[in-house]
N, CA, C and O of each residue as an XYZ file, in Angstrom:
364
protein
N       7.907     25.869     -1.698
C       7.105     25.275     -0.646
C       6.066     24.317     -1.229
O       5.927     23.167     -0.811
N       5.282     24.901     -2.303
C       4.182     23.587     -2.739
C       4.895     22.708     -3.199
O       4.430     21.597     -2.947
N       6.109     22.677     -3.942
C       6.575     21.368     -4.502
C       7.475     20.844     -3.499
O       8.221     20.059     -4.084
N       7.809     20.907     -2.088
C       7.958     20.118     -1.070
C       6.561     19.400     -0.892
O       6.330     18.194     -0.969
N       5.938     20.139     -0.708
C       4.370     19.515     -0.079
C       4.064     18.345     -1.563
O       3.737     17.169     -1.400
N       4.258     18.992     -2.937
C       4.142     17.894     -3.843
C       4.734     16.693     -3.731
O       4.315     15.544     -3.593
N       5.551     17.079     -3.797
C       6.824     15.651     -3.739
C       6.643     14.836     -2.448
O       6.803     13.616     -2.427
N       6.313     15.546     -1.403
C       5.612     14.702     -0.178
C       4.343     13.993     -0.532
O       4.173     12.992      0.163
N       3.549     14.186     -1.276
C       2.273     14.032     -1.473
C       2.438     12.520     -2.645
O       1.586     11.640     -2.767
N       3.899     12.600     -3.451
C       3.678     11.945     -4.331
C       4.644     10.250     -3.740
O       4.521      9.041     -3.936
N       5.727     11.337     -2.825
C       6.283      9.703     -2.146
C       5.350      8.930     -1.355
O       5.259      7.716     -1.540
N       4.519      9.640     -0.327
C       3.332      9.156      0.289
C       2.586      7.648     -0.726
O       2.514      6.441     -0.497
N       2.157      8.515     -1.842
C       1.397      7.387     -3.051
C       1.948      6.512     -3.767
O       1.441      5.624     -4.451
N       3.604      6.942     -3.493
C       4.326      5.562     -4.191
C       4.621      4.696     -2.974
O       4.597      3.477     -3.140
N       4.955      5.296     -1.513
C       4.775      4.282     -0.351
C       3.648      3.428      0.191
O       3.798      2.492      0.977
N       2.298      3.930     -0.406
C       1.323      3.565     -0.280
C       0.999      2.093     -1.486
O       0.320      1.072     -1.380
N       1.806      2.612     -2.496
C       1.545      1.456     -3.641
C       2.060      0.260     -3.450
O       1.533     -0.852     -3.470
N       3.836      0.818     -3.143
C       4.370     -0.223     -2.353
C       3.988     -1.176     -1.323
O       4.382     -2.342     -1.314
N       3.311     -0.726     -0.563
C       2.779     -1.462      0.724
C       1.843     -2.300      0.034
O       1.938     -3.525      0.096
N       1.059     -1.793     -0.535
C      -0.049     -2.680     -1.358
C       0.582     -3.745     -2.172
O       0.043     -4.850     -2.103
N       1.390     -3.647     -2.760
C       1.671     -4.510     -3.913
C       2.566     -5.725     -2.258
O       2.599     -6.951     -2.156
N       3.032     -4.811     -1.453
C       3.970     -6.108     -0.579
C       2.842     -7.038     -0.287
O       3.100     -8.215     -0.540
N       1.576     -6.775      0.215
C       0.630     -7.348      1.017
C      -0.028     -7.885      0.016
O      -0.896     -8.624      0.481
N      -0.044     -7.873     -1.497
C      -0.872     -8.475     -2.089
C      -0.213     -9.720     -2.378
O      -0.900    -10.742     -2.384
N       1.386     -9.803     -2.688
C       2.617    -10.685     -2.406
C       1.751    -11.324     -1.315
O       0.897    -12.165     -1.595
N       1.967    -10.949     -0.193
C       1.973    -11.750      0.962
C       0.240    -12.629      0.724
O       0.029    -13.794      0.389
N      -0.452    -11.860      0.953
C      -1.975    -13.084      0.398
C      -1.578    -13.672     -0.228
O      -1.712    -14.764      0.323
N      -0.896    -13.901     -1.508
C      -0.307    -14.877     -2.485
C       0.522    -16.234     -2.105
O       0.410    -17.394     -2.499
N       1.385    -15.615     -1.194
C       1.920    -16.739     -0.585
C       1.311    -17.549      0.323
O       1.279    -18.778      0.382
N       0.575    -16.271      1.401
C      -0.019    -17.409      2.135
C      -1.017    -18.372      2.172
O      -1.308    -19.156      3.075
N      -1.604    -18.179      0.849
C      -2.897    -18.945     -0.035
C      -2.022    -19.970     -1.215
O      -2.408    -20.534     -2.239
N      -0.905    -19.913     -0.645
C      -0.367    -21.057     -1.880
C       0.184    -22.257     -1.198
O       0.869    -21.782     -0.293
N       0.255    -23.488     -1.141
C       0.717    -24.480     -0.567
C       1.311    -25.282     -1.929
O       0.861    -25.610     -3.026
N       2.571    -25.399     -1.215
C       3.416    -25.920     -2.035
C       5.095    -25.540     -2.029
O       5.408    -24.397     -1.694
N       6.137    -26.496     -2.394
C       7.408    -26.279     -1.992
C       7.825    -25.116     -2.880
O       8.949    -24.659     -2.676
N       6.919    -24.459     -4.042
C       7.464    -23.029     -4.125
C       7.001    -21.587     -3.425
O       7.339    -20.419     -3.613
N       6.022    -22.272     -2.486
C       5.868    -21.059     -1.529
C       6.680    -21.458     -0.111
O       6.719    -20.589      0.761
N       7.420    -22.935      0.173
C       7.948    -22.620      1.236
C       7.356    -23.493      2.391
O       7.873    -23.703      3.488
N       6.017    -24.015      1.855
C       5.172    -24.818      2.843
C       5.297    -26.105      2.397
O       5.470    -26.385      1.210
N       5.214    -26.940      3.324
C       4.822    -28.672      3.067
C       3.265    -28.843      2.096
O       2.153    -28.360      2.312
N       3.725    -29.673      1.058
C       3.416    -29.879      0.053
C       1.779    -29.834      0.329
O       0.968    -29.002     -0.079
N       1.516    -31.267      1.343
C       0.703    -31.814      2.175
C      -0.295    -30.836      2.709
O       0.248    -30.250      3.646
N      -1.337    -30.466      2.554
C      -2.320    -28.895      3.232
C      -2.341    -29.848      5.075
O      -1.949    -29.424      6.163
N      -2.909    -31.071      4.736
C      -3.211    -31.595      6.410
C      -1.631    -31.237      7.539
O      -1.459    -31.064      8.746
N      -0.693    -31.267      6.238
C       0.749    -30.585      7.667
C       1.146    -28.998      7.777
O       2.003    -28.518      8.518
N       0.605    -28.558      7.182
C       0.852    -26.979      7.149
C      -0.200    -26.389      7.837
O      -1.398    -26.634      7.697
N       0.422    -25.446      8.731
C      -0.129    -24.771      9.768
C      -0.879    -24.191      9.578
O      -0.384    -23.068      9.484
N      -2.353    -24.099      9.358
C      -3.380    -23.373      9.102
C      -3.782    -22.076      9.830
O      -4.342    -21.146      9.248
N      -3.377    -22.069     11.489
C      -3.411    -20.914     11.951
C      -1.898    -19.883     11.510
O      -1.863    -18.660     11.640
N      -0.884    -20.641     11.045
C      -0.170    -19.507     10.813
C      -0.672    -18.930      9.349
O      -0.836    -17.712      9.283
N      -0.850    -19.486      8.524
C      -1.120    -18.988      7.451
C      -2.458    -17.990      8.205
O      -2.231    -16.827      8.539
N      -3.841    -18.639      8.401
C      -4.499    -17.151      8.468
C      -3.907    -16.205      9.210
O      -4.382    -15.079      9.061
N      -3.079    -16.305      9.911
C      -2.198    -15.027     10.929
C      -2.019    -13.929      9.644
O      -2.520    -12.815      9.495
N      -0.937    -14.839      8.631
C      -0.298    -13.802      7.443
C      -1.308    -13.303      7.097
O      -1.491    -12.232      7.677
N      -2.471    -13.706      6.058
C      -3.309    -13.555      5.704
C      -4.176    -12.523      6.309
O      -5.098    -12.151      5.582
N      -4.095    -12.014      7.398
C      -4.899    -11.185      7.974
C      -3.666     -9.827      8.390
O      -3.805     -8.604      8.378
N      -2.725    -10.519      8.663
C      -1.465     -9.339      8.948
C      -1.467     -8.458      7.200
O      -1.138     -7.275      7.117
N      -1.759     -9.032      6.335
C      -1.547     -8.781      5.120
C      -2.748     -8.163      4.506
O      -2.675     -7.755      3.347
N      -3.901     -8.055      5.219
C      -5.531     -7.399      4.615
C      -5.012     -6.087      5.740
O      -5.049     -4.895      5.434
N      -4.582     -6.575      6.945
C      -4.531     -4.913      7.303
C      -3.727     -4.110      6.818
O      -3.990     -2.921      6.995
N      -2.167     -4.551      5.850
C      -1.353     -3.894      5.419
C      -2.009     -3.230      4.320
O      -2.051     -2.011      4.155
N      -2.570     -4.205      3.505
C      -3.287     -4.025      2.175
C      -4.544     -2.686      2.196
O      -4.850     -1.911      1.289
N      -5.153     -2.814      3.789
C      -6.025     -1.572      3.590
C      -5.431     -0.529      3.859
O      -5.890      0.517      3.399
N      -4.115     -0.492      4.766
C      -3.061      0.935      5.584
C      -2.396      0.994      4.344
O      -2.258      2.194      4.106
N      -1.926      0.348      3.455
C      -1.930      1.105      1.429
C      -2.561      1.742      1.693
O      -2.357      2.746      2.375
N      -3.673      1.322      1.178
C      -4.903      1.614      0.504
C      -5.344      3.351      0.995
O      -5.708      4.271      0.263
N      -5.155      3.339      2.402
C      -5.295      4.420      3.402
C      -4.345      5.452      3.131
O      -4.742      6.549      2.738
N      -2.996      5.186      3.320
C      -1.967      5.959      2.822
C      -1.991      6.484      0.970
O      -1.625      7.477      0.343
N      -2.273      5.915      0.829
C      -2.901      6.522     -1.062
C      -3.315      7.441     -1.073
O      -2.957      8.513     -1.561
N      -4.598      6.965     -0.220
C      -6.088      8.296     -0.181
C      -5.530      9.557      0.119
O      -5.447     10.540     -0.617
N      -5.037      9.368      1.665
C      -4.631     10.401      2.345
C      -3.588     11.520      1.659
O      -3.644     12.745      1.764
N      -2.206     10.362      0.612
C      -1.443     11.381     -0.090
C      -1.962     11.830     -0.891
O      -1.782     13.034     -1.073
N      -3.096     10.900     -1.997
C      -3.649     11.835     -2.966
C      -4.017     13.224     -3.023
O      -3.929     14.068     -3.915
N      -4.628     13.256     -1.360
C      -5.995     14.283     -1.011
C      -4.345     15.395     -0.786
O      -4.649     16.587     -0.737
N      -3.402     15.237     -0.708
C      -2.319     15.834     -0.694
C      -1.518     16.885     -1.736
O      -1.108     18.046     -1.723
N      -1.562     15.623     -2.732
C      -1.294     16.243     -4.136
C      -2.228     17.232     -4.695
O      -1.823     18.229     -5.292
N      -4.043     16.847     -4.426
C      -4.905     17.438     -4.594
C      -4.752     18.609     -4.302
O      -4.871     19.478     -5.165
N      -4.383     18.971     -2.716
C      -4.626     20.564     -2.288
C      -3.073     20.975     -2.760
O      -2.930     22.143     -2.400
N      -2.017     20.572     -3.326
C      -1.051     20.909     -3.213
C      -1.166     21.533     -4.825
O      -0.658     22.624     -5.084
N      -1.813     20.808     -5.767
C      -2.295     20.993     -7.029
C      -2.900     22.344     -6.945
O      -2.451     23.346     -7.503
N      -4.293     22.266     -5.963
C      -5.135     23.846     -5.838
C      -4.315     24.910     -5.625
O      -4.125     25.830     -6.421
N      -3.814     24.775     -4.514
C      -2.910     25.736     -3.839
C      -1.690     26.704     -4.922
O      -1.324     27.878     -4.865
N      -1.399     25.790     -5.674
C      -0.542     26.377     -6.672
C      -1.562     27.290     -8.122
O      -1.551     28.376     -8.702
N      -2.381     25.913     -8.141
C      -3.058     26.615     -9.250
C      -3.756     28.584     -8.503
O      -3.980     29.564     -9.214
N      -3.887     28.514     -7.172
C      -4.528     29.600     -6.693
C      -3.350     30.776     -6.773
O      -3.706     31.915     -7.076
N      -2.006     30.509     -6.513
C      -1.007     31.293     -6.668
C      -0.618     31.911     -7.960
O      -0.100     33.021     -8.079
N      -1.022     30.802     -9.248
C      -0.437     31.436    -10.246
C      -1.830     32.360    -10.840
O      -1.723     33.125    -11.799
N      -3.048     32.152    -10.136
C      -4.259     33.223    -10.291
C      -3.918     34.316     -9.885
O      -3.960     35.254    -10.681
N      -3.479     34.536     -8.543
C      -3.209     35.304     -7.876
C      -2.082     36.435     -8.644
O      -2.103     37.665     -8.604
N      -1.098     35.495     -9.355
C       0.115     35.811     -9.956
C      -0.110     36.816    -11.356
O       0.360     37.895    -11.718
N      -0.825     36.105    -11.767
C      -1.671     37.004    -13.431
C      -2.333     37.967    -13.659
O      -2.678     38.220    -14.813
């Protein structure tokens, strides 16, 4: 049972990393102008409200990481105690 709850606790923090690293991608792109991000070269023809759209779709992803981290950590944490209390219990 704790190492379900572990292994939950630890995909949580690698889904959480993931998300972060996508959204930090995404600020990257959408702060880059130029034909290797995909945009007209030109800043006066590229859509300035779509870019801050990404840019902000991408700070809320970046903090719901950030959120999902915490939350699995605090996961692993009690999942860590919980065991360590069993094998007290155990001795």
């Amino acid at each position: 049972m704790v190492n379900s709850i572990l292994s939950t606790g630890l995909q949580g923090v690698q889904s959480g990393v993931d998300t972060v690293q996508r959204a930090a991608e995404d600020i990257v792109s959408a702060t880059t102008i130029g034909p290797e991000a995909g945009l007209e070269a030109d800043p006066e023809t590229a859509s300035g409200d779509d870019a801050l759209a990404n840019i902000t779709e991408a700070a809320v992803s970046l903090r719901r990481g950030e959120q999902q981290v915490q939350a699995s950590a605090a996961v692993v944490k009690t999942a860590d105690e919980v065991l360590g209390t069993l094998l007290d219990i155990t001795a």
